[in-house]
VOKELUM-595580 format. One record per residue (C-alpha): residue number from 1; residue in three letters; y, x, z. Coordinates in Angstrom, 1 decimal, decimal comma. Each point is the difference from the previous one (the first is absolute). Layout:
N
(NUM ALA (Y X Z))
...
This chain:
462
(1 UNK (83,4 143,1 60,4))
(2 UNK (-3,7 0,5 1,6))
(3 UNK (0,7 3,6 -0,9))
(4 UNK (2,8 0,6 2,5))
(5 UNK (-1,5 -2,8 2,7))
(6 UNK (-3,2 2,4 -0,6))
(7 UNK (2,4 3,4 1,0))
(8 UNK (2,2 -1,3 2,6))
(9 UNK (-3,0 -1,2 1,9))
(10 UNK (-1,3 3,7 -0,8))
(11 UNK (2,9 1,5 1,3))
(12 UNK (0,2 -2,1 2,9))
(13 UNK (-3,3 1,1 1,3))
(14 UNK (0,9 3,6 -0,3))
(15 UNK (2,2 2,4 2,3))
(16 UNK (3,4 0,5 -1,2))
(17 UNK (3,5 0,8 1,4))
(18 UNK (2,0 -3,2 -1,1))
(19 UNK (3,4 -0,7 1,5))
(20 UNK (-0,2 -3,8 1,1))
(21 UNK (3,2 -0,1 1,0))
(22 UNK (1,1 0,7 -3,8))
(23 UNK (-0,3 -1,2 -3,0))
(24 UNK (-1,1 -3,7 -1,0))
(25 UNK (-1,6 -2,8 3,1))
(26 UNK (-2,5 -1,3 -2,0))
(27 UNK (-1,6 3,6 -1,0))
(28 UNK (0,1 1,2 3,3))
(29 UNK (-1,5 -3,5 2,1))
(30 UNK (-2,5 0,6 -2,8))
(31 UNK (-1,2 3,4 0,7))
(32 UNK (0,0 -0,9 3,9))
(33 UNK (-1,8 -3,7 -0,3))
(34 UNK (-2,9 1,0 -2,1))
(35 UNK (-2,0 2,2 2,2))
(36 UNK (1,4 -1,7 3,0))
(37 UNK (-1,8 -3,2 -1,2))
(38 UNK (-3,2 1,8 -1,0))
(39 UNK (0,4 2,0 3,4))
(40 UNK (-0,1 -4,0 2,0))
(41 UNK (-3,2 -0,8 -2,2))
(42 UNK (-1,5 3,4 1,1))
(43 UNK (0,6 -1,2 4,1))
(44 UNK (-2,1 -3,3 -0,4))
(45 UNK (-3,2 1,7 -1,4))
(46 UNK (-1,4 1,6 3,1))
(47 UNK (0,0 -3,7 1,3))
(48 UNK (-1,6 -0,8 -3,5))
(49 UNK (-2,5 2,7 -0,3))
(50 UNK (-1,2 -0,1 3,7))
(51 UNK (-0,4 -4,0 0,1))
(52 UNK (-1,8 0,1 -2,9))
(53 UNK (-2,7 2,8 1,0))
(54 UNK (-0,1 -1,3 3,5))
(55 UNK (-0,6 -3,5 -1,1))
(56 UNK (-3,8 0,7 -0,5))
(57 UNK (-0,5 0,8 3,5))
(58 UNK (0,7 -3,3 1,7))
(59 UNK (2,2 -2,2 1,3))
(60 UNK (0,4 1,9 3,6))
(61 UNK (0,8 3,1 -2,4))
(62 UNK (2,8 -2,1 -1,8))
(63 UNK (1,0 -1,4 3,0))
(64 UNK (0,6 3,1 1,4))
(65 UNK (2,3 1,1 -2,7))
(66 UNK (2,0 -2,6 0,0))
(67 UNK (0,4 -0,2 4,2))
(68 UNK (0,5 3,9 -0,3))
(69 UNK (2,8 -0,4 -3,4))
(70 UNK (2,0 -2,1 2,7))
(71 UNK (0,6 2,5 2,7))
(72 UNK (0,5 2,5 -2,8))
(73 UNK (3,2 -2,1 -1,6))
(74 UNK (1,7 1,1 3,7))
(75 UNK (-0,8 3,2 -1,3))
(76 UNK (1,5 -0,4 -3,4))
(77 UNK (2,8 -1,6 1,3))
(78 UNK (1,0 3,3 1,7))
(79 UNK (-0,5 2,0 -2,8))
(80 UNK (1,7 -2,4 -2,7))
(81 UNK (3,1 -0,1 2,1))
(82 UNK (0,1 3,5 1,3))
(83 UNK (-0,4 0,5 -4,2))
(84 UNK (3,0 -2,0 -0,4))
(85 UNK (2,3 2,2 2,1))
(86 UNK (-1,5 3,0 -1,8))
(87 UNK (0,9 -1,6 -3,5))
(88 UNK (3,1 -0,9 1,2))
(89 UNK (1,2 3,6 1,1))
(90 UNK (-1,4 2,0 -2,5))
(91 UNK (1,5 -2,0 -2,8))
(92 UNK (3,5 0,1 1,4))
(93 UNK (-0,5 3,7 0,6))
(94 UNK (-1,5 0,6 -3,5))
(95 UNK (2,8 -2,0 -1,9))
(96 UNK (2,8 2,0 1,9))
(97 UNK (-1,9 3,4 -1,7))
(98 UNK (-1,3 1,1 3,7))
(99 UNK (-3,5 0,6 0,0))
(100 UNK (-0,2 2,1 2,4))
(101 UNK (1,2 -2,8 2,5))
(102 UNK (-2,5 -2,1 -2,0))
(103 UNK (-2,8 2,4 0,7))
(104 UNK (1,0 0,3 3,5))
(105 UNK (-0,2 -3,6 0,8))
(106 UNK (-3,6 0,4 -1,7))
(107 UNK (-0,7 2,3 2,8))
(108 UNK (1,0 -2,3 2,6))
(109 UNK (-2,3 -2,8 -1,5))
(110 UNK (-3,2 2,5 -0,2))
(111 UNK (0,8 0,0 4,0))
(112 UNK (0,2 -3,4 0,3))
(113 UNK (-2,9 -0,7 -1,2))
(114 UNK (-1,8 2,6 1,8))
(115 UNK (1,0 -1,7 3,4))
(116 UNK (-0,9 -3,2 -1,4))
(117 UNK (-3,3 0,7 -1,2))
(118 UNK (-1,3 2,0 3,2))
(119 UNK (2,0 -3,3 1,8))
(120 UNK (-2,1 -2,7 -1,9))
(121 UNK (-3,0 1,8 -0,9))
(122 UNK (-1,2 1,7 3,2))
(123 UNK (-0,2 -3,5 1,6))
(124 UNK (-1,5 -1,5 -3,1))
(125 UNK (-2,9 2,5 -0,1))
(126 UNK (-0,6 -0,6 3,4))
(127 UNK (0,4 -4,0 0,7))
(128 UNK (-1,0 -1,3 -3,5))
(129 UNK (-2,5 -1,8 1,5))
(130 UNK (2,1 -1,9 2,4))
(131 UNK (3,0 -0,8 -2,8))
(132 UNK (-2,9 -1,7 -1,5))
(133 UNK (-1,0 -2,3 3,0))
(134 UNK (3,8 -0,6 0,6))
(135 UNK (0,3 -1,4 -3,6))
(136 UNK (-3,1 -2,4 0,8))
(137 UNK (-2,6 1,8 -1,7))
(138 UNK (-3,6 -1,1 0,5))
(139 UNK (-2,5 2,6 1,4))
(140 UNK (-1,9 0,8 -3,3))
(141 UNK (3,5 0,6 -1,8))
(142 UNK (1,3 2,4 2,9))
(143 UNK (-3,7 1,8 -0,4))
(144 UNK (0,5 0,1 -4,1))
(145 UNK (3,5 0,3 0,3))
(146 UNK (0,8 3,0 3,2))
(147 UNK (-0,7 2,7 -2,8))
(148 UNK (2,7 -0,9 -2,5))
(149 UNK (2,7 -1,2 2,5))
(150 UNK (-0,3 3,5 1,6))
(151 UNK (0,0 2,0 -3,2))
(152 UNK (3,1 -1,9 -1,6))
(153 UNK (1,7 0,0 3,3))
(154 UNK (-0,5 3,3 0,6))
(155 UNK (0,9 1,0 -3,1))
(156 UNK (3,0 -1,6 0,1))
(157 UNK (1,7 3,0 -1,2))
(158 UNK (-1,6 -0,4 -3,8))
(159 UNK (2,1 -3,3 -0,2))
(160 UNK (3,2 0,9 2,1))
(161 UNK (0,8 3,1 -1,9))
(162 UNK (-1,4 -1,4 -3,8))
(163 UNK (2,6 -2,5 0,7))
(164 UNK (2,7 2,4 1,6))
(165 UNK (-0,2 2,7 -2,8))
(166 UNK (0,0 -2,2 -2,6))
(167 UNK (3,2 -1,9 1,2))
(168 UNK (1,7 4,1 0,2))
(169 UNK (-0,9 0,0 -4,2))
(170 UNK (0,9 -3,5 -0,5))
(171 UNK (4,0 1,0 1,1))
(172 UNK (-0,2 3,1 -1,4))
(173 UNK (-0,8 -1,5 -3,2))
(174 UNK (-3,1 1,4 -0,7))
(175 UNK (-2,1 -3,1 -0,3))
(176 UNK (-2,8 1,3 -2,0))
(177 UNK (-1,0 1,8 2,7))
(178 UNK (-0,5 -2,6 2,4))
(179 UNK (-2,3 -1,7 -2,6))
(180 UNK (-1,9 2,8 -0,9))
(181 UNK (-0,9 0,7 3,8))
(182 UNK (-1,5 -3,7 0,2))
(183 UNK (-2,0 0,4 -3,4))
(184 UNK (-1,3 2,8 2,0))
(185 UNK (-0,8 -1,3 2,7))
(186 UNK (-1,5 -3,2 -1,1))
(187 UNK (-1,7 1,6 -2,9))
(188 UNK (-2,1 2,0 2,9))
(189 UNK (-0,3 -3,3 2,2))
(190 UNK (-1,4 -2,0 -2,8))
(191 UNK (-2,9 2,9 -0,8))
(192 UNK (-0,7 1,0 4,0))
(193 UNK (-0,3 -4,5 1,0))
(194 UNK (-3,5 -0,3 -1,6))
(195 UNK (-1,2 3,9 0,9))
(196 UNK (1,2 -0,8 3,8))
(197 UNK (-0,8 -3,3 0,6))
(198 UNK (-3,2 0,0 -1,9))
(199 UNK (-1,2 3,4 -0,1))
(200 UNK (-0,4 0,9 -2,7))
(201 UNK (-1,2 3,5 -1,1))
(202 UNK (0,5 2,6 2,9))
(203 UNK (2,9 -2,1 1,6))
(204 UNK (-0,9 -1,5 3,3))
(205 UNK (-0,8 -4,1 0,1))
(206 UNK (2,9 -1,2 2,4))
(207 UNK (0,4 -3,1 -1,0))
(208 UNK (3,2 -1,8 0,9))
(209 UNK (1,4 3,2 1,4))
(210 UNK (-0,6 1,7 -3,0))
(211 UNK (2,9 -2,0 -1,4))
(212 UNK (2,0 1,0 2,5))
(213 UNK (-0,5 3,8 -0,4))
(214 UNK (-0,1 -0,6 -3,9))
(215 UNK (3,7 -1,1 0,5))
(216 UNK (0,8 2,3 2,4))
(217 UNK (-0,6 3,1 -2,4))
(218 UNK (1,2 -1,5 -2,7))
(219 UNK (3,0 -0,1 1,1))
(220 UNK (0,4 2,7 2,0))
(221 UNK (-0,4 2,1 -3,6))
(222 UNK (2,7 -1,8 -1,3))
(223 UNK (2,3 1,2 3,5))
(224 UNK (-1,2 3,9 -1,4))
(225 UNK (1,6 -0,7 -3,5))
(226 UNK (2,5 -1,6 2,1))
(227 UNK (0,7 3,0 1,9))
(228 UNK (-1,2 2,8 -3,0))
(229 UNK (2,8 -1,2 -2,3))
(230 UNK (2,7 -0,4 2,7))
(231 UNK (-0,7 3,1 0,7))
(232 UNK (-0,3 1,0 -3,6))
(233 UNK (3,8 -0,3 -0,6))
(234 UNK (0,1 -1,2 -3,1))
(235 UNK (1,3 -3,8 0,6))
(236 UNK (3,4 -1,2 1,6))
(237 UNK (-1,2 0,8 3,1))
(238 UNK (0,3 4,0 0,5))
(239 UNK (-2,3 0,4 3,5))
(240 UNK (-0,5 2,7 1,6))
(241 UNK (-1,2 0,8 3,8))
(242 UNK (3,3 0,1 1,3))
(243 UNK (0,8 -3,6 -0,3))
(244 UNK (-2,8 -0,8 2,8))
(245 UNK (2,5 1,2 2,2))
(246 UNK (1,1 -2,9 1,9))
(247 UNK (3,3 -1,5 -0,3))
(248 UNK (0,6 -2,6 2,8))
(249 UNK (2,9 -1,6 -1,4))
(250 UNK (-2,3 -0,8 -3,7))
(251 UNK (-2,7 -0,8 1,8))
(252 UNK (2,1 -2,8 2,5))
(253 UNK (1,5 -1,4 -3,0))
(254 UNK (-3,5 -0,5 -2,2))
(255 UNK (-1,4 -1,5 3,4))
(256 UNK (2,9 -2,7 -0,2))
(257 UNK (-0,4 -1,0 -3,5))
(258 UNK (-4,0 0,3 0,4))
(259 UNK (0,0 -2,5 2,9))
(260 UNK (1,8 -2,7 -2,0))
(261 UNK (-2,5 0,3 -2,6))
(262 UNK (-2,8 -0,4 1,8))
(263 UNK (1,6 -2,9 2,1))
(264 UNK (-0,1 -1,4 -3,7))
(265 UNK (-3,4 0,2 -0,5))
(266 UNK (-1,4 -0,9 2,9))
(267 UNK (2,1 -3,0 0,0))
(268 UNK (-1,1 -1,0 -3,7))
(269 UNK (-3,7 0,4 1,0))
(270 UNK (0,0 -1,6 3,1))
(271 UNK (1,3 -3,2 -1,3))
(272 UNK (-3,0 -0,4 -2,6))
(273 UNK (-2,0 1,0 2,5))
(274 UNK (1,6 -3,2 1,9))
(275 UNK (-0,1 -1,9 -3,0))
(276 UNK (-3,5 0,5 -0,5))
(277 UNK (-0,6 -1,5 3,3))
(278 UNK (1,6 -3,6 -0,9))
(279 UNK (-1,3 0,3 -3,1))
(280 UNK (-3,7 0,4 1,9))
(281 UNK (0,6 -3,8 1,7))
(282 UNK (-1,0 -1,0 -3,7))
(283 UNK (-3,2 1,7 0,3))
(284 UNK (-1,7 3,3 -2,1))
(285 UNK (0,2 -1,5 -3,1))
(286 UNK (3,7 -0,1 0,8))
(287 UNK (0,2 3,8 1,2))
(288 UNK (-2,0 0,9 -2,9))
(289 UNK (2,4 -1,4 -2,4))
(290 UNK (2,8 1,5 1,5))
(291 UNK (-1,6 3,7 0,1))
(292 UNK (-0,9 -0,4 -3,6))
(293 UNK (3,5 -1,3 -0,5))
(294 UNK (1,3 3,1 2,1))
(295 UNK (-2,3 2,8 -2,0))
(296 UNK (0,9 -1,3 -3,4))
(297 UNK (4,0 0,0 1,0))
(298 UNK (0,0 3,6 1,2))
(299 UNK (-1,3 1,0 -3,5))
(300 UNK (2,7 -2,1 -1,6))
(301 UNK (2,9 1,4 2,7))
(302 UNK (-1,6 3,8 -0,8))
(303 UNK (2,6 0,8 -3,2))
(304 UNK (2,7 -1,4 2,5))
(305 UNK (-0,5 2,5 2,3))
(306 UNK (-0,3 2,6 -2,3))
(307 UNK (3,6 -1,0 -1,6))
(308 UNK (1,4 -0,4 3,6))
(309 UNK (-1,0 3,1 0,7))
(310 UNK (1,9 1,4 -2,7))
(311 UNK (2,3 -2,1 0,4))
(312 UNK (0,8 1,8 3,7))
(313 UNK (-0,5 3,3 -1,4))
(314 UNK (2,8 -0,6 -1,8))
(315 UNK (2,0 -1,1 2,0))
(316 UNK (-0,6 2,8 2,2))
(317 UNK (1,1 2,7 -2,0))
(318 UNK (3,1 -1,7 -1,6))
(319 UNK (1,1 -0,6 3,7))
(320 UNK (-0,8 3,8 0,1))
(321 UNK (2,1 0,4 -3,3))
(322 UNK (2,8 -1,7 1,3))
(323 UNK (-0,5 -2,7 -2,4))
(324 UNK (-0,2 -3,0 1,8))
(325 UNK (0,7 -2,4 -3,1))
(326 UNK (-3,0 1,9 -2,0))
(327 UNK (-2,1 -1,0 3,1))
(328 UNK (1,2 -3,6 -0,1))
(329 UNK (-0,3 -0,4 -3,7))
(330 UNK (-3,5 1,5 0,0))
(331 UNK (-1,4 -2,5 2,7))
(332 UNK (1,6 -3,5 -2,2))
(333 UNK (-2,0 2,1 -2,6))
(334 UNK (-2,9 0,1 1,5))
(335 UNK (-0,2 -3,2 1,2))
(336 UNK (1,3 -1,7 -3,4))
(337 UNK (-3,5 1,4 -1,6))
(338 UNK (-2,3 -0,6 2,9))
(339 UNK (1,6 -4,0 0,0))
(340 UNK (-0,9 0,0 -3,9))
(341 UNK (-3,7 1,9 0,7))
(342 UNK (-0,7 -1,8 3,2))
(343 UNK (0,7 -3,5 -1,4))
(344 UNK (-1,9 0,4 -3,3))
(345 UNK (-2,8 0,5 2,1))
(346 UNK (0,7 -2,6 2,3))
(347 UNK (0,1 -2,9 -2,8))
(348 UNK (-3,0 1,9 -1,1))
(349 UNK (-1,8 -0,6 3,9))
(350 UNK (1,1 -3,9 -0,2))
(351 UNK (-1,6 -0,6 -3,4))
(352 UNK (-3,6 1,7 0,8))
(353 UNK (-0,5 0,1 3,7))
(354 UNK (-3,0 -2,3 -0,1))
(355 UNK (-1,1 2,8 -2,5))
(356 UNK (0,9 2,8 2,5))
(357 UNK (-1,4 -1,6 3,3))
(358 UNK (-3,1 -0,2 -1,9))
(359 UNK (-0,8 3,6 -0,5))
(360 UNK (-0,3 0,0 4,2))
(361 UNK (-1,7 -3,4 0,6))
(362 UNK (-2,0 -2,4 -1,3))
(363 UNK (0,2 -2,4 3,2))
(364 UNK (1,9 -3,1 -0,7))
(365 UNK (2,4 -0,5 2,7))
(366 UNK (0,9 4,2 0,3))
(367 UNK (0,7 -0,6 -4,0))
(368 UNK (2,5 -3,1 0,9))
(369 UNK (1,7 1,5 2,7))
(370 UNK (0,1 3,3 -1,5))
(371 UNK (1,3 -1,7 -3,4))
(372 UNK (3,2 -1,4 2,3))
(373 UNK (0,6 2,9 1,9))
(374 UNK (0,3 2,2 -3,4))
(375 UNK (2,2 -2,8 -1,6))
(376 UNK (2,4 -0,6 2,7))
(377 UNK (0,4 3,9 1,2))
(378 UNK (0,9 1,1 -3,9))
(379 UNK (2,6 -2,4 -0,3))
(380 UNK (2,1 2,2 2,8))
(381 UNK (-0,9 3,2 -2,4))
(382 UNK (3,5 0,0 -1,6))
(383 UNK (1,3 0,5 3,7))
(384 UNK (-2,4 2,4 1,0))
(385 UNK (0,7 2,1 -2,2))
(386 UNK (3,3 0,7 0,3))
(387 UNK (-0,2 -0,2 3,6))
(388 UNK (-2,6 3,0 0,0))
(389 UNK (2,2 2,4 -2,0))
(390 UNK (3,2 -1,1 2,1))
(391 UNK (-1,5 1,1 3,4))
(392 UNK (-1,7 3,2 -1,3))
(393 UNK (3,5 0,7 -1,3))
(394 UNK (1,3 -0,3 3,6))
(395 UNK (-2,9 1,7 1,4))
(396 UNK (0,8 2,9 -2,4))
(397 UNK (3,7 0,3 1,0))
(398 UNK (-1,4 0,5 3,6))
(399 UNK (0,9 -3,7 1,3))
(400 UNK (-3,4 -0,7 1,0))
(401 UNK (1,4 -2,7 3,6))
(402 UNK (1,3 -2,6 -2,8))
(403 UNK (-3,8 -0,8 -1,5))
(404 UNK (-1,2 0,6 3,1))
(405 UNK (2,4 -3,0 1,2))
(406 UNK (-0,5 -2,0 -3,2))
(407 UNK (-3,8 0,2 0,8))
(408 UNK (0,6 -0,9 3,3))
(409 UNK (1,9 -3,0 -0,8))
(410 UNK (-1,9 -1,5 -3,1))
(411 UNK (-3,7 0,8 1,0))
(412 UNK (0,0 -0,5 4,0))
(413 UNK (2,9 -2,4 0,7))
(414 UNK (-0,4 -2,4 -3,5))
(415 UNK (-3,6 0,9 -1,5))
(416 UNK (-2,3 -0,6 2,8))
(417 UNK (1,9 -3,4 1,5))
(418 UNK (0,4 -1,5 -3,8))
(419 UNK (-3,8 1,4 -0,8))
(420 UNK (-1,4 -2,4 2,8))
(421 UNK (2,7 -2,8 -0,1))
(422 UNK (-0,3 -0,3 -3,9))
(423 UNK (-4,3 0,1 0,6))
(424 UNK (-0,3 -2,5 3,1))
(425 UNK (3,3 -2,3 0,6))
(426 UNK (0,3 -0,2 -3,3))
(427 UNK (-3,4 0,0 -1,0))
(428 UNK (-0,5 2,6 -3,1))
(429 UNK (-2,1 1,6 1,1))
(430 UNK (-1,0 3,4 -1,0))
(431 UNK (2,4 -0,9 -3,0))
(432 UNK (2,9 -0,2 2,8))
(433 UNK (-0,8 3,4 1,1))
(434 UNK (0,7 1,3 -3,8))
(435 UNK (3,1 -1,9 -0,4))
(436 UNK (1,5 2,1 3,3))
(437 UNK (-0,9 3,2 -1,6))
(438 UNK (1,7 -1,3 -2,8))
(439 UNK (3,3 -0,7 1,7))
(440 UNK (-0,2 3,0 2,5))
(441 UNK (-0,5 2,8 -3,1))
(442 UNK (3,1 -1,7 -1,8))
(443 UNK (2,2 0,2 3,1))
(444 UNK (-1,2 3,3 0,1))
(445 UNK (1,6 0,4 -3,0))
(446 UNK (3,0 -1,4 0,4))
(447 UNK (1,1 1,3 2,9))
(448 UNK (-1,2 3,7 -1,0))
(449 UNK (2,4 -0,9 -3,5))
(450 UNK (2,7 -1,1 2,3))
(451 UNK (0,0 3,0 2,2))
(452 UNK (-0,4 2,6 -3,0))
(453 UNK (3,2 -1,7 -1,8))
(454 UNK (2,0 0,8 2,9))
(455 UNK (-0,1 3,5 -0,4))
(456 UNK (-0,8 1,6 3,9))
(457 UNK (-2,9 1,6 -1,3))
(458 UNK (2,2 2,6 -2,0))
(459 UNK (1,4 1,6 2,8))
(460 UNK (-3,4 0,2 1,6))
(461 UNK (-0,8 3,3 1,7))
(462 UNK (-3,4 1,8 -0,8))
């Protein structure tokens, strides 16, 4: 038995030609999930890796991070959606055996993000200082803090394309090599961070900008493997120099499905940012229990998106296939395992959530709170877990409005009025605040199941 586990996750990590719209469900969500989920872990440790160098410099050096990590999520909320429109289209165009249109719409997302880097990252460069001040920084954070805005601003290119080309593999199938780009690039972040910011041997002391760069090269030498085995030819996705030509009616239709995906996660974000702020009536040992809560949940929600993302690959090419039952089936898979996973680990959170607040404070009151907001978010798990895979499935049939209007709905019209109704009238609390995020994820849910069951999605165009 450990045998086989031991070779499928071996040949799930290496570049094959699998059919995924053959054979049995369970094989091929299997060869998809596993580097998808190892590929989510890989995105969180440049926030990892730089906090934890950075750290020693000072709080205006943290401070700046974490000021500067918030205008960046605009930034990755442009490239995870404009990824979702590139998933969506390649897949569909993979599963119907054209990969030729498949590499072509890869074309028209290496344009894309050329526009949108020179559009984001010219200004960035330029006015880092002054994002900074609009975002309420103090005067010794925007002088630590100018240097790495502008470098991971104007670099925005490193993230919009590592995100871009990555979501091209990730429809075509080829999964591994999505993964592999982000070993590659964090690999070299985690060994530059101490040379740059530090200086360590001939490298130059930069302090909290030498994160910045560290990052910055890092992953722009994952966008060259990107681009070396695209070009390569030896995946699903056949490129060639041609398929930069543009094609206005491709690129019209990516910009369509893009925008609803990032009207998703803009939405998402801006309600904990909202959240955050009733939650900050309770004080900082309220805010610091919530982040704590926050961090450890992303880690937890991390296989989730992995299987969602297979999960919309999937569904993608079976659409593709014509084989809109296979795509149907595969997404109740998907979600039947991630309910199991996702709640074993849930009961597990309840149980030892003192235990796991603890590793990140010793301060009473953070430990309390922290304690309740663990208990009460994990008892929605089961919810959140099927809801996840649900709307990735959408997202990778090309219906990216519906989430968007789910989102809509459950985060800005029911989250943010229960969140301080539940914590003031009714006087929870912090503890109210939970409880809303609680009932907003599980109506999530429910109507992202109700909308799936009816079917629309199949005759989806992409």
């Amino acid at each position: 038995m450990l045998r086989r586990g031991a070779a499928f996750l071996r040949e799930s990590l290496r570049d094959s030609d699998e059919d995924y719209t053959k054979g049995r469900i369970n094989r091929a969500l299997g060869l998809l999930a596993i580097p998808m989920m190892l590929e989510m872990s890989m995105e969180s440790v440049f926030a990892v890796v730089d906090i934890a160098f950075v750290s020693r410099l000072g709080t205006d050096a943290i401070a700046a991070v974490g000021i500067t990590e918030a205008l960046i999520t605009v930034l990755y909320a442009v490239a995870v959606g404009l990824g979702m429109g590139v998933t969506a289209m390649v897949a569909r165009r993979i599963g119907a055996k054209e990969r030729e249109a498949a590499a072509r719409v890869t074309g028209q997302a290496i344009w894309v993000g050329a526009g949108l880097s020179l559009l984001i990252g010219i200004p960035g460069s330029f006015y880092a200082a002054d994002m900074l001040r609009l975002m309420g920084a103090s005067p010794s954070v925007i002088e630590t803090g100018t240097g790495f805005a502008a470098v991971l601003l104007g670099g925005s290119a490193s993230i919009i394309y590592l995100f871009v080309l990555n979501a091209a593999f990730r429809g075509a199938g080829d999964a591994s090599v999505a993964l592999r780009s982000l070993w590659l690039a964090n690999g070299l972040n985690i060994i530059l961070d101490p040379c740059l910011i530090f200086g360590l041997g001939p490298f130059p002391e930069m302090g909290v900008t030498g994160a910045a760069v560290a990052t910055t090269i890092g992953r722009s030498i994952g966008i060259v493997y990107q681009l070396w085995y695209l070009f390569d030819g030896r995946g699903r996705l056949r490129f060639r120099l041609r398929n930069l030509a543009l094609a206005p009616p491709v690129l019209a239709r990516m910009l369509v499905i893009s925008i609803g995906g990032i009207g998703q996660f803009l939405i998402s974000t801006s309600s904990w940012i909202i959240v955050m702020r009733i939650v900050a009536i309770y004080g900082s040992t309220a805010v610091a229990a919530y982040t704590i809560g926050l961090r450890i949940f992303e880690f937890i929600w991390l296989p989730s998106w992995g299987l969602g993302n297979a999960a919309a690959t999937l569904v993608g090419q079976n659409l593709g296939a014509g084989q809109p039952d296979r795509a149907e089936k595969s997404t109740w898979r998907a979600a039947k395992y991630n309910a199991i996973f996702m709640t074993s680990v849930g009961v597990l959170v309840v149980i030892f959530a003192p235990g796991i607040a603890g590793l990140f404070t010793n301060d009473s009151d953070v430990l309390r709170y922290g304690t309740s907001c663990l208990r009460i978010l994990a008892i929605g798990i089961p919810m959140y877990a099927v809801g996840m895979i649900v709307t990735q499935a959408l997202n990778g049939a090309g219906d990216t409005r519906t989430p968007t209007a789910i989102n809509l709905v459950c985060f800005w019209i029911l989250q943010i009025p229960l969140a301080y109704w539940l914590a003031t009238d009714m006087s929870l609390g912090p503890d109210g605040v939970f409880w809303a995020m609680v009932v907003s994820e599980s109506l999530v849910t429910i109507l992202g199941v109700a909308v799936f069951r009816r079917g629309k999605w199949k005759q989806q165009v992409a």
